[in-house]
N, C-alpha and C positions, 0 to 999 in steps of 0.2 A: 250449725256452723259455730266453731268456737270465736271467742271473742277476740284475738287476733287476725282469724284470719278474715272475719267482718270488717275489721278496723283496718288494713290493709286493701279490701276489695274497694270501701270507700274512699280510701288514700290515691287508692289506682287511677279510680273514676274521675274521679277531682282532678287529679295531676293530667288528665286526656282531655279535659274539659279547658286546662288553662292551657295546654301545649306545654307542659314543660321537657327537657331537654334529660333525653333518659337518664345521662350520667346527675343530673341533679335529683332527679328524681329517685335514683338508687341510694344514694348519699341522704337524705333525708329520711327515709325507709328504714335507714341502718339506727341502729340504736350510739350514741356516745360512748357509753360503760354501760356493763353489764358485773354489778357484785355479789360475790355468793359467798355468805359466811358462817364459819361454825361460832353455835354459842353456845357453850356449857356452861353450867349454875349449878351448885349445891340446892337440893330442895329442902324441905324446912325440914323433911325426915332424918337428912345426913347422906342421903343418894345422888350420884350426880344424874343430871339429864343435859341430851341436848339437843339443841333444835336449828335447823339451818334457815340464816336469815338473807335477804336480799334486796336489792337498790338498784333500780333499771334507772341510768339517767339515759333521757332519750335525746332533746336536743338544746341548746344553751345559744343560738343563732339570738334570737332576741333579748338575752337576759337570762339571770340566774334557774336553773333548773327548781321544777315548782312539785311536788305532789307528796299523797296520805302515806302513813305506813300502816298496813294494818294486820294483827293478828286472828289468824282462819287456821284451822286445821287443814284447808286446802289451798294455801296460798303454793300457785301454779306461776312458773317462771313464764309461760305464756301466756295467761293473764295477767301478771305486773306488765308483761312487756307493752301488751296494748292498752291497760289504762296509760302507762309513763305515754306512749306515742298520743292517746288522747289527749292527755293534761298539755302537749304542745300544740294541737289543733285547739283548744279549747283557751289558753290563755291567749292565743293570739286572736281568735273570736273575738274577745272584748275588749282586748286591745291592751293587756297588763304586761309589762316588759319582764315576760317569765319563758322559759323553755319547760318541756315536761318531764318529768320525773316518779317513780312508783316505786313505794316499799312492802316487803312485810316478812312478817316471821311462820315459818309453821309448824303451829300449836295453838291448842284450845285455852283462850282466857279465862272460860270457866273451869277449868280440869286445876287453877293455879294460882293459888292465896295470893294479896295484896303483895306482900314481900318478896313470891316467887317472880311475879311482875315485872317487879321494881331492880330484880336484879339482871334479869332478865335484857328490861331496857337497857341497862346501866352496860352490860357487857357489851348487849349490840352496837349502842352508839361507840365504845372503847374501840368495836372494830373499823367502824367508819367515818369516825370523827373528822379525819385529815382528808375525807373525801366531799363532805357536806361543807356550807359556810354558808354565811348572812350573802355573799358575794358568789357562790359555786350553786347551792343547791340547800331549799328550805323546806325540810319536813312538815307535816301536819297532821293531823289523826285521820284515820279511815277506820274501818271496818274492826268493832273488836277493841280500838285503842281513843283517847280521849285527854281532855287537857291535863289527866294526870299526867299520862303518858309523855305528854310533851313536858311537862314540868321535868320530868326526870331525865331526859333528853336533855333539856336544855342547861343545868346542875352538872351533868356529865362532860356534856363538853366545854361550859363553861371552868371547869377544873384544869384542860388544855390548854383555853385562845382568851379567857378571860370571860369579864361579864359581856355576853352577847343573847341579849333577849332577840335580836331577831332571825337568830340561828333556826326558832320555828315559830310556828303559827296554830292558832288554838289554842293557846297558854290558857292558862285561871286570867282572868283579870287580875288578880296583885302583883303578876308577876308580867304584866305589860301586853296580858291581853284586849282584843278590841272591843269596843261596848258591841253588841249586835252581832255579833260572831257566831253566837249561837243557833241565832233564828237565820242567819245571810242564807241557804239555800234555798231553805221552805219561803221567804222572803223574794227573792231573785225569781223564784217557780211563777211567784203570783205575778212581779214585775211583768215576766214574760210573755204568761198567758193575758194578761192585762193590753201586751203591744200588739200579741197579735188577733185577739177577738178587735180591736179597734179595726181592723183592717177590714172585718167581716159586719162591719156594722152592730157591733154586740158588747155587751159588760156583762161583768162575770153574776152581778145579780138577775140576770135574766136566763142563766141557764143552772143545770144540774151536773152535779157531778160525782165522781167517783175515784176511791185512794185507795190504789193497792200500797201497803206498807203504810205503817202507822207509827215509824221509830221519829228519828230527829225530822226528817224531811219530812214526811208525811203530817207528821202534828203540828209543825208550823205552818203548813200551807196549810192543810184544813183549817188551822185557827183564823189564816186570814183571808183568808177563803168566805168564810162563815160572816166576821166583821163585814165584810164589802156586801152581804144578802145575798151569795151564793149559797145553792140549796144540794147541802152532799147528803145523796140519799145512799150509799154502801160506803165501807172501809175496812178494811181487813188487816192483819199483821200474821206473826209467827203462829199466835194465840188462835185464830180463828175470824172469822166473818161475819158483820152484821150489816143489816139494811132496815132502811125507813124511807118509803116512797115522800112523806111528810117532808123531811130533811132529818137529818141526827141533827142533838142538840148538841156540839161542836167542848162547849164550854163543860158541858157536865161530862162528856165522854173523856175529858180527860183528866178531869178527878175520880173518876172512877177506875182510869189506868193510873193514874199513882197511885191510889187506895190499892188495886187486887195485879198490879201488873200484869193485866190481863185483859182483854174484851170480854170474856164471856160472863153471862149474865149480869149486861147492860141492861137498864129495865125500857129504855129510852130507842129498843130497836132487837129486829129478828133474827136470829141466825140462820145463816145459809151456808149453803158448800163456798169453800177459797176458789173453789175450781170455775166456781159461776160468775164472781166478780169480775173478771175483766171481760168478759161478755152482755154484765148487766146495763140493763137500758138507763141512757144517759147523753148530757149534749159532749161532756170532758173526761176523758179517762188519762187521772195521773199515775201511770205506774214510780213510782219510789221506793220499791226493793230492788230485786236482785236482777241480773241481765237476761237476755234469752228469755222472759215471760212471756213474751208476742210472739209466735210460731207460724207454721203451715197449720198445724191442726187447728188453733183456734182464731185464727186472723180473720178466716171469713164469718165470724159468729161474733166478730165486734160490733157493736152499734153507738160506738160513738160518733160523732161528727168532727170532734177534735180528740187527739194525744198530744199530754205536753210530755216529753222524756224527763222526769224527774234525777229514774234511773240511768247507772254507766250501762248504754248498751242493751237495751229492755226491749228492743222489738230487732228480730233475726232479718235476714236480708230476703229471705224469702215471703216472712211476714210483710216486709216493705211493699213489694212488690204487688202482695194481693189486698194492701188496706188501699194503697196508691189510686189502685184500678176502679175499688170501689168509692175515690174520691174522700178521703178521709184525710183531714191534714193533721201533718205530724210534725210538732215542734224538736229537733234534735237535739237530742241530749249533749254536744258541745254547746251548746248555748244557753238551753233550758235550765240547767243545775250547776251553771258559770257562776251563780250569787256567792257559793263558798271562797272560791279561789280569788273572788275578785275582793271579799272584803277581808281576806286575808292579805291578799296584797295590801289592802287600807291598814292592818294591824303592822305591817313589815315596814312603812310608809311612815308610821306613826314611833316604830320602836327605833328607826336609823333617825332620825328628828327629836328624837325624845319630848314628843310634845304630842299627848292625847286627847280625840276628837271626841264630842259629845253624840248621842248616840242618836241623837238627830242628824247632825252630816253624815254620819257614816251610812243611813238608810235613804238620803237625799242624794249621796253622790251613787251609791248602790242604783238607785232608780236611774241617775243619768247615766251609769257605764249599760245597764240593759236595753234602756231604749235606742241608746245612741248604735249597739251592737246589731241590732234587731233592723233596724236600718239599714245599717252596713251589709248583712244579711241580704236583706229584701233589692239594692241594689244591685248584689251579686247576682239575686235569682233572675231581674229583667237582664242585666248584662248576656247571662250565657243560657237564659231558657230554660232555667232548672227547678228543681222542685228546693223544699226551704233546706233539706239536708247536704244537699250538694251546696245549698247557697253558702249554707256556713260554713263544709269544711273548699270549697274552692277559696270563701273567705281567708278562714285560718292557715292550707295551705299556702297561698299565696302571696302574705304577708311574712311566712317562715321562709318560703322558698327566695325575697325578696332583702328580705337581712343575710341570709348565706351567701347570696351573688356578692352583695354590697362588701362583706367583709371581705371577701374574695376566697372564694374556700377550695381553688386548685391549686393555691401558692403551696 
């Protein structure tokens, strides 16, 4: 099942769960704007190329539209559309006064030197500048793209509306990014699985675990993961897969990916098939790559006892359904990998104020928006009888669906 029409089925569910009132419910469904643009650039050879770029803003009921842009040579207008409708269940989860939003362009970053990049950005944002704003809708990096990215974003249209660093989010720090911005996801990962092993009598140094994907998410939670005396005995990336029943040594694995950018031939653990980690034995399996990882084929041949959803979308509805049965609890990924957007929010907070937080508050109030959410969460599930996925998007629906009444949205 494609990842709209996953994100939809659970939109459905939820909305039956809270009663809501079909013409609200169709009206929230619907996307705000949908932009599709051409962007041609001279490449360094003297050739033109061009690539078409896109901007799903989904809903602005609570506040400015929020989400990444990222470049993928498969960026699918039906995928942006249900990350954007994610990014509006998911920043109302935590509670941050954001609607959702999703970009990207499609082409290969690596197929396109620094400058081709750079111009790259530079034209896309010329397209949609007068669409975005510190107040309409706030870019951010995803897949592909990074605080460069947003640097030149941010240059571009500041050439438009003026100096407005908080036009996006994921800046460089000089340029008014937030301290901790970097680690906020893999950071928020550990918050999360931290509130709900409390629930089950347990802390993360008494159990095992395991990290599919090993880029920004992935290596920040394992690092803190590792800190707290949790024992990750697998981890894999693009590169390959290694395990130590022992635990990996967290610290040296990842000087050994700086050094070779790569796992392979760690000395510190064995290689095995990618195909076998998310099946290998363990109390935690954090998926932190791509969506669709959890399937019918291999759901019944998980042996975890917990999934935290690192990733957008990493276990299919079918898979849902057969980890459910076998009593597996699954943290959802609107809430689990909520760390980025929420201290992004803290960077936007900090650049409308022009007054910057030490990187101590920023990972102290980061802890209070997850537990406080997790909470929120866990009241929904006793309220309507559900399991924690429904909890959080009955949650995040229901506080979108509660600001669209209030504004009054048949006028």
């Amino acid at each position: 099942m494609n990842a709209l029409a996953a994100t939809n089925r659970n939109f459905l569910h939820a909305s039956r769960i809270l009663g809501l009132d079909s013409k609200i419910e169709k009206s929230l469904l619907i996307p705000f704007r949908e932009i599709k643009v051409e962007c041609t650039i001279p490449k360094d050879d003297g050739t033109l190329a061009s690539y078409v770029g896109f901007r799903i803003q989904h809903d602005n009921a609570r506040g400015p539209m929020k989400g990444g842009i990222r470049y993928h040579p498969e960026v699918d207008p039906d995928e942006v559309n249900a990350l954007a409708q994610l990014m509006t269940w998911k920043t109302a989860v935590t509670n941050i006064p954001y609607g959702g939003a999703k970009g990207g362009i499609g082409c290969n970053p690596r197929e396109l030197s620094i400058s081709e990049q750079e111009r790259l950005t530079r034209v896309f944002t010329q397209r949609i500048h007068d669409l975005i704003g510190i107040h309409r809708d706030v870019p951010a990096p995803d897949m592909g793209t990074n605080a460069q990215t947003m640097a030149w974003i941010l240059d571009e249209y500041s050439k438009f509306h003026g100096h407005s660093p908080a036009v996006v989010t994921g800046k460089p720090i000089d340029l008014g990014g937030s301290l901790g911005r970097e680690a906020a996801t893999g950071l928020g990962v550990v918050f999360a699985t931290e509130s709900l092993l409390a629930e089950y009598g347990k802390s993360i140094s008494d159990l095992k675990f395991v990290i599919q994907g090993f880029g920004n998410v992935g290596s920040w939670a394992a690092r803190f993961i590792h800190q707290r005396g949790g024992k990750i005995v697998a981890v894999s990336d693009i590169t390959g897969a290694i395990e130590n029943p022992d635990g990996i040594d967290i610290p040296a694995l990842l000087r050994h990916k700086e050094a070779n950018e790569s796992l392979k031939e760690f000395p510190g653990g064995d290689v095995i098939d990618p195909n076998d980690l998310l099946v290998h034995e363990c109390d935690v399996l954090i998926p932190c790559a791509l969506g669709g990882v959890l399937n019918k084929e291999n759901a019944a041949d998980v042996k975890a006892k917990f999934i935290i959803e690192a990733a957008n979308h990493p276990t299919d509805p079918e898979a849902d359904e057969i980890l459910s049965k076998k009593g597996v609890v699954i943290l959802p990924d609107i809430y689990a990998n909520s760390g980025g957007v929420t201290v992004s929010y803290f960077e936007w907070v900090q650049n409308i104020q022009g007054f910057m937080w030490e990187e101590e508050k920023v990972n102290r109030e980061l802890n209070r928006y997850m537990r406080k959410a997790f909470s929120d969460i866990k009241g929904m599930c006793k309220t309507h009888g559900c399991n924690l996925r429904m909890g959080a998007f009955t949650l995040g629906v229901n506080r979108v669906a509660r600001a669209t009444l209030l504004r009054g949205w048949e006028a």
